[in-house]
C-alpha positions in Angstrom: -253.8 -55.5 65.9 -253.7 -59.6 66.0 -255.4 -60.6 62.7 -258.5 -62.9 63.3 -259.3 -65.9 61.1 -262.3 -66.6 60.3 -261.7 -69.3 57.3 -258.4 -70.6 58.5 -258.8 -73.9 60.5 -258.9 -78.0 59.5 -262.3 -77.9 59.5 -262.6 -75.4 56.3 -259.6 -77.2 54.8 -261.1 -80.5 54.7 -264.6 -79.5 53.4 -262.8 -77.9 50.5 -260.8 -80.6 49.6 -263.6 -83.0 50.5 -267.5 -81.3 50.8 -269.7 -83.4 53.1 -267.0 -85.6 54.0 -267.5 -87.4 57.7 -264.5 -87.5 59.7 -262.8 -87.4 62.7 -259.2 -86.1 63.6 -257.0 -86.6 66.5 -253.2 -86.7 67.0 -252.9 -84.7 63.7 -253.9 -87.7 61.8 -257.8 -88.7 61.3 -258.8 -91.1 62.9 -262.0 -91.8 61.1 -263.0 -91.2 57.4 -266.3 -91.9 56.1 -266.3 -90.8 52.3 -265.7 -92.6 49.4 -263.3 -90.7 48.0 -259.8 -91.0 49.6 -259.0 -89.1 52.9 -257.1 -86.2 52.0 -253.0 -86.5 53.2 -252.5 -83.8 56.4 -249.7 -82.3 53.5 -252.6 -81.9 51.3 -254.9 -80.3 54.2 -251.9 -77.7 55.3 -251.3 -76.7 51.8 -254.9 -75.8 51.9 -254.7 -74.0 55.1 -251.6 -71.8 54.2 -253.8 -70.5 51.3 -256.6 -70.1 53.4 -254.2 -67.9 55.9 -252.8 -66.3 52.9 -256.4 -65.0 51.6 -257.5 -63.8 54.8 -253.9 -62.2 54.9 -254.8 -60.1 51.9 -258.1 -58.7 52.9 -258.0 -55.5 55.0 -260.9 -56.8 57.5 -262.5 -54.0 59.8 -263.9 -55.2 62.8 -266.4 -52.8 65.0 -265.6 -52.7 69.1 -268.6 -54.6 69.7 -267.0 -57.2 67.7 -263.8 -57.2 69.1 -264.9 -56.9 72.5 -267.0 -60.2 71.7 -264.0 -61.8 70.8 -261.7 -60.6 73.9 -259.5 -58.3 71.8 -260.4 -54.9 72.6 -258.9 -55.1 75.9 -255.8 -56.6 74.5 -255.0 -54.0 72.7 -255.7 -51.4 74.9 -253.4 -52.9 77.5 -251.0 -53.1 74.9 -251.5 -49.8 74.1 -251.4 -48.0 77.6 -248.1 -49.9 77.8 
């Protein structure tokens, strides 16, 4: 089954690197930074992402039916499966 990501994104990333930071992002780049502390580099961001990915990776999540079906998965898979 596809794996679903719950932490994985820019948005966890960044409030990681920088908690209660303001900001905007567009073109890959932000395009508006409202912290005092210095805007995180996008290298720095996908490092953090790829351990995100690689945590979530790791951990044998179970969803229920209900769940899946909430995210438009079940019937993926069982079109896959009747395939």
């Amino acid at each position: 089954m596809e794996k679903i990501y719950q932490l994985y994104g820019i948005d966890t990333a960044v409030h990681l690197l920088r908690p209660g930071a303001t900001w905007e992002i567009s073109n890959m780049g932000f395009s508006k930074w409202d912290d005092p502390r210095p805007c995180p580099t996008m290298e720095e961001v996908k490092e953090c992402m790829e351990k995100l990915k690689q945590l979530e990776d790791s951990i044998d999540t179970q969803w229920r039916d209900d769940q899946l079906k909430e995210f438009g998965i079940q019937e993926k898979v069982l079109s896959e499966q009747l395939k």
